[in-house]
Biopython code that builds the backbone (N, CA, C, O; Angstrom):
import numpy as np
from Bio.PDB.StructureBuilder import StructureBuilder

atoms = [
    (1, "UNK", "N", (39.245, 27.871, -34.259)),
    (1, "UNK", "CA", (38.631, 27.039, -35.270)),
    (1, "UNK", "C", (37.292, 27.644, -35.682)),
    (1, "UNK", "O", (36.530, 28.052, -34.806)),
    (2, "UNK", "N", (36.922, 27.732, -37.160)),
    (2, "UNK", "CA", (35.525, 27.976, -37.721)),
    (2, "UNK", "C", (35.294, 26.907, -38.416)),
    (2, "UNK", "O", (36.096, 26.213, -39.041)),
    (3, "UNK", "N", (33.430, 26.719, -38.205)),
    (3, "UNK", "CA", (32.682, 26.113, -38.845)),
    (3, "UNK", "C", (31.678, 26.626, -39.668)),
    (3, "UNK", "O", (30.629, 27.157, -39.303)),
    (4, "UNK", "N", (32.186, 26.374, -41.125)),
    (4, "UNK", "CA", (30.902, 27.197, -41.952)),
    (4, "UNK", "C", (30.364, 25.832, -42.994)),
    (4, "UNK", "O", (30.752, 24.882, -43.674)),
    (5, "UNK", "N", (29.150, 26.597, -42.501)),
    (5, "UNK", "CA", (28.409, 25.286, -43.571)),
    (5, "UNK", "C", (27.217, 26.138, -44.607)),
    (5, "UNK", "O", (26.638, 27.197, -44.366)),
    (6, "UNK", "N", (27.093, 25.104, -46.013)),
    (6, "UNK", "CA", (26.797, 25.785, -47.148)),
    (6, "UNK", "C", (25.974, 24.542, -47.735)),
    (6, "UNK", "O", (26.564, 23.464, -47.668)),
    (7, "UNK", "N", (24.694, 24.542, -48.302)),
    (7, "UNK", "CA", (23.820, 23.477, -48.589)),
    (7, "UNK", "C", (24.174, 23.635, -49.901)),
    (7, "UNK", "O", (24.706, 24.648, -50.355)),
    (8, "UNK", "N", (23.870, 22.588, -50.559)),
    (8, "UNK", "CA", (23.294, 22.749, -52.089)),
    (8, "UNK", "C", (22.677, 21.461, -52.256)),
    (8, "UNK", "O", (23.347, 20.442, -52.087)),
    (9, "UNK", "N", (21.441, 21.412, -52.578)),
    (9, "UNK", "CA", (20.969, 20.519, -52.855)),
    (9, "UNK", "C", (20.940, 19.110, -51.823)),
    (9, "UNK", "O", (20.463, 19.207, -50.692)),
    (10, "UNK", "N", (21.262, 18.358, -52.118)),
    (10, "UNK", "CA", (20.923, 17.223, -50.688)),
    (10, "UNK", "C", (22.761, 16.979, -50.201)),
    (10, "UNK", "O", (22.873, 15.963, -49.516)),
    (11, "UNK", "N", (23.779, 17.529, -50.381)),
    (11, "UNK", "CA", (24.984, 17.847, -50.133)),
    (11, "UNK", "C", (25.242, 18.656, -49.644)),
    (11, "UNK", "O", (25.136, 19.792, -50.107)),
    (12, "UNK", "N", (25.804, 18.295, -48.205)),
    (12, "UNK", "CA", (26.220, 19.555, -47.254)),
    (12, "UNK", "C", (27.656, 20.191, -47.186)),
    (12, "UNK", "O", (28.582, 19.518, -46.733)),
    (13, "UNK", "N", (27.812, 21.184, -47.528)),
    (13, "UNK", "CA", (29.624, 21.305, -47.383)),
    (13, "UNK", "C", (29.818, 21.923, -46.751)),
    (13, "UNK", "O", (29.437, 23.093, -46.793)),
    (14, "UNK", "N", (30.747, 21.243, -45.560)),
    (14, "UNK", "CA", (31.094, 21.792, -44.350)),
    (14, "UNK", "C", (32.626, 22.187, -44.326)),
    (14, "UNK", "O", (33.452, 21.330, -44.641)),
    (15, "UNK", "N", (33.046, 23.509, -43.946)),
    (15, "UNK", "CA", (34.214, 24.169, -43.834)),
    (15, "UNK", "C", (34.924, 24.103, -42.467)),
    (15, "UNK", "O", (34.195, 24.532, -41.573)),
    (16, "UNK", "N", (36.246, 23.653, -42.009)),
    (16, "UNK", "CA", (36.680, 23.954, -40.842)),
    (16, "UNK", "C", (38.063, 24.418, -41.127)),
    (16, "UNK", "O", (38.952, 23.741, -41.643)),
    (17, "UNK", "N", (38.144, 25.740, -40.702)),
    (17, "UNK", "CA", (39.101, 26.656, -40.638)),
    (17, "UNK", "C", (39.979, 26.858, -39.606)),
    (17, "UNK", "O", (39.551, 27.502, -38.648)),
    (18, "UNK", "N", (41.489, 26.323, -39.566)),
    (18, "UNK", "CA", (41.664, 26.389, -38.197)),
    (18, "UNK", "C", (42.177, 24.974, -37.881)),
    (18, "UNK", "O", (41.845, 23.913, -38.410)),
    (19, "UNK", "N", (43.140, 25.223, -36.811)),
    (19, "UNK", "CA", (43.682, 23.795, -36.060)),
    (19, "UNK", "C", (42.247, 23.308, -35.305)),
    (19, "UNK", "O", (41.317, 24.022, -34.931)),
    (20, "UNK", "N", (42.395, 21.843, -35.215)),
    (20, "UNK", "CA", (41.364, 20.886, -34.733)),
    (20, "UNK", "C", (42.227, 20.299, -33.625)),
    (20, "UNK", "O", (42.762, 19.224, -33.898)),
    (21, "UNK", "N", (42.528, 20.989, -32.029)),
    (21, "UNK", "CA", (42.656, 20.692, -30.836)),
    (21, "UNK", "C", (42.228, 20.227, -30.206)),
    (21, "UNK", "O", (41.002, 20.177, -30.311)),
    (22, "UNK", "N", (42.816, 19.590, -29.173)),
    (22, "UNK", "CA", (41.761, 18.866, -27.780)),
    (22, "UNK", "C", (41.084, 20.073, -26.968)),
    (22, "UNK", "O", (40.459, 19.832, -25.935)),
    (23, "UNK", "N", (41.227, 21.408, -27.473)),
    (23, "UNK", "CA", (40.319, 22.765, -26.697)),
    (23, "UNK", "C", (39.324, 22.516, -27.238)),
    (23, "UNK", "O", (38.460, 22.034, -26.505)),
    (24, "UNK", "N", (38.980, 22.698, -28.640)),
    (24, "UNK", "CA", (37.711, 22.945, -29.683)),
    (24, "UNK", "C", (37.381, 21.575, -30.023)),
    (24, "UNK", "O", (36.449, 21.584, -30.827)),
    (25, "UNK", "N", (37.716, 20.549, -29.775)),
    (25, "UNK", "CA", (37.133, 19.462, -29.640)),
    (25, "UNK", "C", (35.891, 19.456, -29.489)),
    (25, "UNK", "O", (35.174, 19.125, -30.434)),
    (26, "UNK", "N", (35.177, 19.944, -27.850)),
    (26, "UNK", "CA", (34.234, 20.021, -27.319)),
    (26, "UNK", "C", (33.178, 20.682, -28.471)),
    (26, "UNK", "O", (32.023, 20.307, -28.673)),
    (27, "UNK", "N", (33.717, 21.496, -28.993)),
    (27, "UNK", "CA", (32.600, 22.754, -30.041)),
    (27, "UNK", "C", (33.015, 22.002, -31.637)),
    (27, "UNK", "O", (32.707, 22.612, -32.661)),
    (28, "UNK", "N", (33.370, 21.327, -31.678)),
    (28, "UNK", "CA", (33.342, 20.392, -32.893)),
    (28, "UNK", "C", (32.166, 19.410, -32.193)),
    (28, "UNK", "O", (31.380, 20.350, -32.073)),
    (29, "UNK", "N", (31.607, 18.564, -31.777)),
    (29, "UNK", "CA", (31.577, 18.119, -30.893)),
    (29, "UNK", "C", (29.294, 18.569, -31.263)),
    (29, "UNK", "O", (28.292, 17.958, -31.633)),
    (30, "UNK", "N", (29.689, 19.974, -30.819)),
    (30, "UNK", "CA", (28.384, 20.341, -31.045)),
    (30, "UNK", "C", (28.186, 20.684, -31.935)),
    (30, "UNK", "O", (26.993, 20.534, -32.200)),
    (31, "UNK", "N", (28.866, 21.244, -32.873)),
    (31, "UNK", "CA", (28.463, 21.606, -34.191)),
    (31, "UNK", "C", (28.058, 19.855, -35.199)),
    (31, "UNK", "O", (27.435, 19.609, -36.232)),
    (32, "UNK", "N", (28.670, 19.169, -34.377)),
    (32, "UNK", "CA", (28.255, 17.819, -35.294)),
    (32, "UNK", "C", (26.879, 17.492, -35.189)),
    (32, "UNK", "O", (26.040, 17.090, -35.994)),
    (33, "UNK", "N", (26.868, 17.875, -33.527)),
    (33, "UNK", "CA", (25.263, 17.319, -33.352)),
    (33, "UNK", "C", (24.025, 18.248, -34.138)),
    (33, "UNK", "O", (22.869, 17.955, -34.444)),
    (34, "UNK", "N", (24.950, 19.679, -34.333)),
    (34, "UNK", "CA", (23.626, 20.749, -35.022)),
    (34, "UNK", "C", (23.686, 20.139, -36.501)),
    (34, "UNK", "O", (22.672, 20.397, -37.148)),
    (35, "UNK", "N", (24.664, 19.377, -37.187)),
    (35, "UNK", "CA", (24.640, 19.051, -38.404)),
    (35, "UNK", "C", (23.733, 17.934, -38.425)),
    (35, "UNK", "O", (22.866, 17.909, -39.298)),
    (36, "UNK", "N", (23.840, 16.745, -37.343)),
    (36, "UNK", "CA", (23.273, 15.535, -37.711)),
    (36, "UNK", "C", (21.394, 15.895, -37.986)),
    (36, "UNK", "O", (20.543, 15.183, -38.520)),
    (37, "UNK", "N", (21.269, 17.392, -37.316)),
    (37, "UNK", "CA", (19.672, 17.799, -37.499)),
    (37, "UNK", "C", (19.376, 18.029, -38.675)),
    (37, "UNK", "O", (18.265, 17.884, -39.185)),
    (38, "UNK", "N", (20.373, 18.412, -39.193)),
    (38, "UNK", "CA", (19.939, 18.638, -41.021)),
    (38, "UNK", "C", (19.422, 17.976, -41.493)),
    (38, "UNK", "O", (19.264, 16.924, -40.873)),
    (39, "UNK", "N", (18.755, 18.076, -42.960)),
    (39, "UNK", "CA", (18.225, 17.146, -43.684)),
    (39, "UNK", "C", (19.539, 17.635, -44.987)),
    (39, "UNK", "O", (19.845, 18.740, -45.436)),
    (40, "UNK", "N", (20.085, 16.186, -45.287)),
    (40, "UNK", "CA", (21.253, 16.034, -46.528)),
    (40, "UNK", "C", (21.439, 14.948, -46.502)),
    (40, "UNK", "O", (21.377, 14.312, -45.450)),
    (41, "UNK", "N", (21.908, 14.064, -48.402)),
    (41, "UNK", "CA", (22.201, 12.932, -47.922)),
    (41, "UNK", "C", (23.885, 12.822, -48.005)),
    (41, "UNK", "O", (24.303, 11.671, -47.876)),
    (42, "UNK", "N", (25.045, 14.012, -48.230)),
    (42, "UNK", "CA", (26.214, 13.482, -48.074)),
    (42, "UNK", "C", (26.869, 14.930, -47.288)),
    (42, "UNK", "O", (26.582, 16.127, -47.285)),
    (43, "UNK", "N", (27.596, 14.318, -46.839)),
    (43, "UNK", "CA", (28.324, 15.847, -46.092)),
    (43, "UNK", "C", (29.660, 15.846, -46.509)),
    (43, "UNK", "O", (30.217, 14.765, -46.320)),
    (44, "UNK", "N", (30.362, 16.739, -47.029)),
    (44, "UNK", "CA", (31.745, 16.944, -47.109)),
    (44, "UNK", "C", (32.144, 17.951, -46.896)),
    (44, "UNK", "O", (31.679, 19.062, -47.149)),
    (45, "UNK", "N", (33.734, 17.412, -46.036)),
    (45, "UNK", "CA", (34.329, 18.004, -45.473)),
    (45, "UNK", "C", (35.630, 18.746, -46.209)),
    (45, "UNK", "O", (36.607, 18.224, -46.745)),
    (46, "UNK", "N", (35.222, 20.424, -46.006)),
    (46, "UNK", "CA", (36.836, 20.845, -46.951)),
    (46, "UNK", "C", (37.783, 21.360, -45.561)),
    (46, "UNK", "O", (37.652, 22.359, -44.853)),
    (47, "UNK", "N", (38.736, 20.279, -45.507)),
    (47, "UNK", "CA", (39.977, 20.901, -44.780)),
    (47, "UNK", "C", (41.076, 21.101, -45.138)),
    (47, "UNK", "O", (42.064, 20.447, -44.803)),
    (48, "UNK", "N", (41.039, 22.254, -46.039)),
    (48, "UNK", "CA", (41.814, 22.847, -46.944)),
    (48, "UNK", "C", (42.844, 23.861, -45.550)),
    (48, "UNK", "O", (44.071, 23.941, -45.486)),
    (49, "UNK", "N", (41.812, 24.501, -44.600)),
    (49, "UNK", "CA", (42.561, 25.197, -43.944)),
    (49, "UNK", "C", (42.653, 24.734, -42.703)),
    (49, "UNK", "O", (42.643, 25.374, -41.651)),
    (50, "UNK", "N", (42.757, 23.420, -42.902)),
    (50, "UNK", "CA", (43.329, 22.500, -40.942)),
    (50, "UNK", "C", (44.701, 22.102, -41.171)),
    (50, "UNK", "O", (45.061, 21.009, -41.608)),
    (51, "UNK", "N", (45.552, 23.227, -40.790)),
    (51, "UNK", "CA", (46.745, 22.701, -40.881)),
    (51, "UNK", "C", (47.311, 21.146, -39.650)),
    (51, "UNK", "O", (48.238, 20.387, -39.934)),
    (52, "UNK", "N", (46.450, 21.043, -38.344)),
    (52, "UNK", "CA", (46.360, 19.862, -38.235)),
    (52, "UNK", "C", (45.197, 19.289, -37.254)),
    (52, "UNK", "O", (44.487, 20.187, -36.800)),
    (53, "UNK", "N", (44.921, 18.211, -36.910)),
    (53, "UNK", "CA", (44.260, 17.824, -35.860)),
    (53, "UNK", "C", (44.142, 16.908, -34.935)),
    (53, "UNK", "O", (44.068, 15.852, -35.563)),
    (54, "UNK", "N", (44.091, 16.718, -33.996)),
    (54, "UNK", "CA", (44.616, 16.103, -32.804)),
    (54, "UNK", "C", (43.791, 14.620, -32.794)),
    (54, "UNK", "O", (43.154, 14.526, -33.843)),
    (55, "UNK", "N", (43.623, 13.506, -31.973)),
    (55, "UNK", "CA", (43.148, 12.437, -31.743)),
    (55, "UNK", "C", (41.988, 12.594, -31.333)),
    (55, "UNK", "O", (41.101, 11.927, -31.865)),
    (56, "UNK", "N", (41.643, 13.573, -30.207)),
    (56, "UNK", "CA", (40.571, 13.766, -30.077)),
    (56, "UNK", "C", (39.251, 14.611, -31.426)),
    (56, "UNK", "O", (38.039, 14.409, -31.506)),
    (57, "UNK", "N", (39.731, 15.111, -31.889)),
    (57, "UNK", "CA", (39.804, 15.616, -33.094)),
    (57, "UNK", "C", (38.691, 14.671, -34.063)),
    (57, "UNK", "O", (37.584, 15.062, -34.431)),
    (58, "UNK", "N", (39.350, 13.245, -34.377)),
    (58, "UNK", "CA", (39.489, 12.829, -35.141)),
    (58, "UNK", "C", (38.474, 11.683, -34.393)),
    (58, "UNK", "O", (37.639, 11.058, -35.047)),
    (59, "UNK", "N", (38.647, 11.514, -33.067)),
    (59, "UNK", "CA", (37.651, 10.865, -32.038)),
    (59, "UNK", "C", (35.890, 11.563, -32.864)),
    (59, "UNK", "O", (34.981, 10.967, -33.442)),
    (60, "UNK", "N", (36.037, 12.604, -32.621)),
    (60, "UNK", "CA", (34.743, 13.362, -32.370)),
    (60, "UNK", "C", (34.360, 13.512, -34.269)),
    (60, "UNK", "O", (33.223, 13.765, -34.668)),
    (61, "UNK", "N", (35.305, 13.343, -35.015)),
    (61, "UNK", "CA", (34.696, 13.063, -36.700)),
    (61, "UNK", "C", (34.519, 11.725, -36.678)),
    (61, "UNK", "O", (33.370, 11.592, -37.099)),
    (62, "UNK", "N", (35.005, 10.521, -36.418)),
    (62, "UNK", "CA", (34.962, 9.229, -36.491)),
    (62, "UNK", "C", (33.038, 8.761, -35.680)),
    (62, "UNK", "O", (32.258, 7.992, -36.241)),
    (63, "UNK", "N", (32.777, 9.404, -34.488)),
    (63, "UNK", "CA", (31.647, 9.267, -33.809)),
    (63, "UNK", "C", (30.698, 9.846, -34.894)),
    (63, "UNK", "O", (29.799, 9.137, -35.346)),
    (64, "UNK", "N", (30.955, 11.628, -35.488)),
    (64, "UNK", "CA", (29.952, 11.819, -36.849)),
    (64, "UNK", "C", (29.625, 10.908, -37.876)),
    (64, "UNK", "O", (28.441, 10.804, -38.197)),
    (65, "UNK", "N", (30.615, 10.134, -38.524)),
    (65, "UNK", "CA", (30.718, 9.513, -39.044)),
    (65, "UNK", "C", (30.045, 8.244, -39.150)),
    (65, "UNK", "O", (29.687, 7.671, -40.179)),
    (66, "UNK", "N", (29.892, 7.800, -37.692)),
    (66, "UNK", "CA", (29.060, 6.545, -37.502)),
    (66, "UNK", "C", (27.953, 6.485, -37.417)),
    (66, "UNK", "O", (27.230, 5.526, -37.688)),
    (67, "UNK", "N", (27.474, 8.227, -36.754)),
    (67, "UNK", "CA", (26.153, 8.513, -36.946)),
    (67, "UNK", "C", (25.093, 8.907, -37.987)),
    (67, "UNK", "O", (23.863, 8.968, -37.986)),
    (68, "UNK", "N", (26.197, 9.179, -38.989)),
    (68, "UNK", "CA", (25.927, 9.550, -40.313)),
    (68, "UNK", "C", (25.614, 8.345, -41.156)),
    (68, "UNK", "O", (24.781, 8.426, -42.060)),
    (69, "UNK", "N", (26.302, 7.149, -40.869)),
    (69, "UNK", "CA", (26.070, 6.170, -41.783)),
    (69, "UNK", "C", (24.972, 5.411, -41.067)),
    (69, "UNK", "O", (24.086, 4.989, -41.810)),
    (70, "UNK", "N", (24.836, 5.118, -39.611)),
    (70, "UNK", "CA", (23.520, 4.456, -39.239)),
    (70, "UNK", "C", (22.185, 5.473, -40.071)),
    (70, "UNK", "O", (21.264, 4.965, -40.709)),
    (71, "UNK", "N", (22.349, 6.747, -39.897)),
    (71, "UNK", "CA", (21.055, 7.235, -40.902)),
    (71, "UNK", "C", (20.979, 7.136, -42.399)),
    (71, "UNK", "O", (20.220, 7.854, -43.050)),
    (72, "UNK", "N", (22.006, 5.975, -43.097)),
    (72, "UNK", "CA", (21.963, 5.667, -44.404)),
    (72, "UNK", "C", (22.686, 6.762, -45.283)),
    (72, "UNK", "O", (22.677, 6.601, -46.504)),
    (73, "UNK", "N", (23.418, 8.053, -44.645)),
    (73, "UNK", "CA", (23.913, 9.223, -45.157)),
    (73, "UNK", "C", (25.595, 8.698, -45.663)),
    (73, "UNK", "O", (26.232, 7.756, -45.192)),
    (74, "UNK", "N", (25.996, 9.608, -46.708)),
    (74, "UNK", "CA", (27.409, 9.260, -46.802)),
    (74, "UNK", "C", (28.731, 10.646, -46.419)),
    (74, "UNK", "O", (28.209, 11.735, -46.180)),
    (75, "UNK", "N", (30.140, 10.623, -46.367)),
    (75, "UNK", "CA", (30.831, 11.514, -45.951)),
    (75, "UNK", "C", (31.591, 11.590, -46.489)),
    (75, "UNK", "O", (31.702, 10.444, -46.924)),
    (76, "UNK", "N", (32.722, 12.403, -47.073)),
    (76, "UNK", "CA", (33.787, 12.673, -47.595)),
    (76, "UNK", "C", (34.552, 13.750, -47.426)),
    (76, "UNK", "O", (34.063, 14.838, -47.124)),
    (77, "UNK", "N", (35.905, 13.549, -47.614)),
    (77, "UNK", "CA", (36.993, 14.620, -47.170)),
    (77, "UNK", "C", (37.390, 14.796, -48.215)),
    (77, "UNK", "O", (37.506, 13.777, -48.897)),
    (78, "UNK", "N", (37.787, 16.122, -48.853)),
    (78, "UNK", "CA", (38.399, 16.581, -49.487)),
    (78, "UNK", "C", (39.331, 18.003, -48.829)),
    (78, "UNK", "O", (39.164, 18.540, -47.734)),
    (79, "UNK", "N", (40.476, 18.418, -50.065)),
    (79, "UNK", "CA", (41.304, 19.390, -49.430)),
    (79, "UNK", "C", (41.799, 19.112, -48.676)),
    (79, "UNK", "O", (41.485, 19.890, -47.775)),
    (80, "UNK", "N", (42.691, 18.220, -48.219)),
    (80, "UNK", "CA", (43.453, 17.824, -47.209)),
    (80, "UNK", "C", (44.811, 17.623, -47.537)),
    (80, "UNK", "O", (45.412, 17.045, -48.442)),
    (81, "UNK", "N", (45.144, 18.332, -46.435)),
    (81, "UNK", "CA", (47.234, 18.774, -46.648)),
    (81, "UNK", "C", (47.565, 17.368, -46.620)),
    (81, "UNK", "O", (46.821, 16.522, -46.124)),
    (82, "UNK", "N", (49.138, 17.017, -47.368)),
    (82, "UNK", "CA", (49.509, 15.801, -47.401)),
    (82, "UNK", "C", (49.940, 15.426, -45.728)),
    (82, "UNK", "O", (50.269, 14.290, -45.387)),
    (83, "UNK", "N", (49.891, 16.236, -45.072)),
    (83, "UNK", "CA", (50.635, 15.531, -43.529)),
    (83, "UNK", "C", (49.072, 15.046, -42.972)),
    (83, "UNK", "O", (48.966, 13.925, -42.472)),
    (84, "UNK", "N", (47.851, 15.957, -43.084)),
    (84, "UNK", "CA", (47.396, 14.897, -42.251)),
    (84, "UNK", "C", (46.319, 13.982, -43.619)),
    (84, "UNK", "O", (45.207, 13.561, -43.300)),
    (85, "UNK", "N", (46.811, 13.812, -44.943)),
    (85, "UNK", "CA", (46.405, 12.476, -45.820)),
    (85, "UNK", "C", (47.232, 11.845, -45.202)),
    (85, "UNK", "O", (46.582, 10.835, -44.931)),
    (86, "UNK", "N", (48.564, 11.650, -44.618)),
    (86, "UNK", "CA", (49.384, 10.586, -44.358)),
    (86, "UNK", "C", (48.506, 10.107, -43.088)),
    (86, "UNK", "O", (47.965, 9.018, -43.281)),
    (87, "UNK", "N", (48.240, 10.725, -41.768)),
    (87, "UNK", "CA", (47.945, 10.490, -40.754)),
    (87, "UNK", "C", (46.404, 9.628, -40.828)),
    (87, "UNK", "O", (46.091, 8.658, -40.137)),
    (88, "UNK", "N", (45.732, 10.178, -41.685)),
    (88, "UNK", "CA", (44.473, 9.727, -42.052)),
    (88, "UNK", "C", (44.312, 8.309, -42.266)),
    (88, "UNK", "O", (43.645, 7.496, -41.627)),
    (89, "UNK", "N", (45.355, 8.098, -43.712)),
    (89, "UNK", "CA", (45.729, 6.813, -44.433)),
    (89, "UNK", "C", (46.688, 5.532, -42.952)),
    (89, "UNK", "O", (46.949, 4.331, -42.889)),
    (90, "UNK", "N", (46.840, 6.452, -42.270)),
    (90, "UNK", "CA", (47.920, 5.597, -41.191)),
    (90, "UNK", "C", (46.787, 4.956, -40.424)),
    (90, "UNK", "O", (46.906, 3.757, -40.171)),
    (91, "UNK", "N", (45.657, 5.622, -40.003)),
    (91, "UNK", "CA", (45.244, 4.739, -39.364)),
    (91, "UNK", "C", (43.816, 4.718, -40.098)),
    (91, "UNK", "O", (42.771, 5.064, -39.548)),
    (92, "UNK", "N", (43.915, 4.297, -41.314)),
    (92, "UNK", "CA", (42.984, 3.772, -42.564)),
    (92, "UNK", "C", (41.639, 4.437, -42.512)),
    (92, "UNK", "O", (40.680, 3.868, -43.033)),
    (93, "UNK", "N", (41.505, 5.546, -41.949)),
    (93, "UNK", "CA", (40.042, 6.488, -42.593)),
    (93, "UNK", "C", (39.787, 6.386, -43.457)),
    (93, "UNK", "O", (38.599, 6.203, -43.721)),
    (94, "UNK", "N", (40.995, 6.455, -44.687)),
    (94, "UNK", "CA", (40.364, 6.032, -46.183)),
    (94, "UNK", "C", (39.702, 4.971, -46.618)),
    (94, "UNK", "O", (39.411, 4.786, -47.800)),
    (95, "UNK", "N", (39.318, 3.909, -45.302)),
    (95, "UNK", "CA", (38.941, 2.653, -45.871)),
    (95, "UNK", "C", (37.700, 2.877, -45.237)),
    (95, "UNK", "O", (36.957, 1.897, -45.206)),
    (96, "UNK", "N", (37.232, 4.067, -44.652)),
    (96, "UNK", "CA", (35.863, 4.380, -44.206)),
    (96, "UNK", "C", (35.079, 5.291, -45.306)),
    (96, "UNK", "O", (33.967, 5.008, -45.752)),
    (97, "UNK", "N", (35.646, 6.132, -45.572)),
    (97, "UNK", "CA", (34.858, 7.432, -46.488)),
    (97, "UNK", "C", (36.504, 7.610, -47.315)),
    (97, "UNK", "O", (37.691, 7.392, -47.072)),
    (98, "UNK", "N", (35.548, 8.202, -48.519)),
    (98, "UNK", "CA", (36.676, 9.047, -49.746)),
    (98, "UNK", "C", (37.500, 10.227, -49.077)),
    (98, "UNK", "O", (36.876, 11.153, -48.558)),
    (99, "UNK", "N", (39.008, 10.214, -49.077)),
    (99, "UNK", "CA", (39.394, 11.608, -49.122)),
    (99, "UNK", "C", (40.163, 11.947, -50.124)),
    (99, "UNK", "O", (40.989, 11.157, -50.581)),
    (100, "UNK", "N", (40.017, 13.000, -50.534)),
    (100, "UNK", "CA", (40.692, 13.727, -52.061)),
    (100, "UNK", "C", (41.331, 15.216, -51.175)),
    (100, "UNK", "O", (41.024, 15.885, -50.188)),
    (101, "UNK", "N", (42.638, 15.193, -52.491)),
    (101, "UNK", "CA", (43.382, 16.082, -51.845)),
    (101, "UNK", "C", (43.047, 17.126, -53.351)),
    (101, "UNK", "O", (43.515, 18.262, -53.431)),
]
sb = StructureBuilder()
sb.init_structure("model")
sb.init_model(0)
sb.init_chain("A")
sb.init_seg("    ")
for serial, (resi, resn, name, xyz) in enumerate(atoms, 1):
    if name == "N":
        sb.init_residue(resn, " ", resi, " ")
    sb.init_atom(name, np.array(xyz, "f"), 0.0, 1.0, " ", f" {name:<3s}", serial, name[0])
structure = sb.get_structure()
């Protein structure tokens, strides 16, 4: 798995390349915490190239997520394969943050 991140302006766009496993969990994990140091007010996510990702996975974006909105920040997914928009929508992420395919 890679994490590349790219500023523009008060919008952070963050890249993850790569299956999202219960291995790299842990290093998702920290790369969230090096993001929450940033100064931005929305972060989006292109997972254009996660062909999929695991529970824990999705554990460790859901925790970003909460930490992101207690600091008044917002999040969004875009680029996302229809298998995991289905998985997403299954257990209603979309009713937390925008995802666009």
């Amino acid at each position: 798995m890679e994490f590349k991140l790219a500023q523009e302006n008060d919008t952070i766009q963050v890249s993850i390349i790569g299956a999202v496993d219960n291995e790299n969990a842990d290093e998702l994990k920290l790369q969230f915490t090096e993001l929450l140091e940033k100064d931005f007010t929305e972060a989006v996510f292109d997972l254009t190239y996660v062909p999929f990702i695991t529970s824990s996975g999705i554990g460790k974006l859901l925790i970003f997520y909460k930490n992101i909105v207690a600091k008044g920040k917002k999040m969004r997914i875009k680029g996302i394969n229809d298998n995991l928009l289905e998985l997403f929508k299954s257990i209603k992420l979309d009713q937390l943050f925008p995802i666009e395919q």
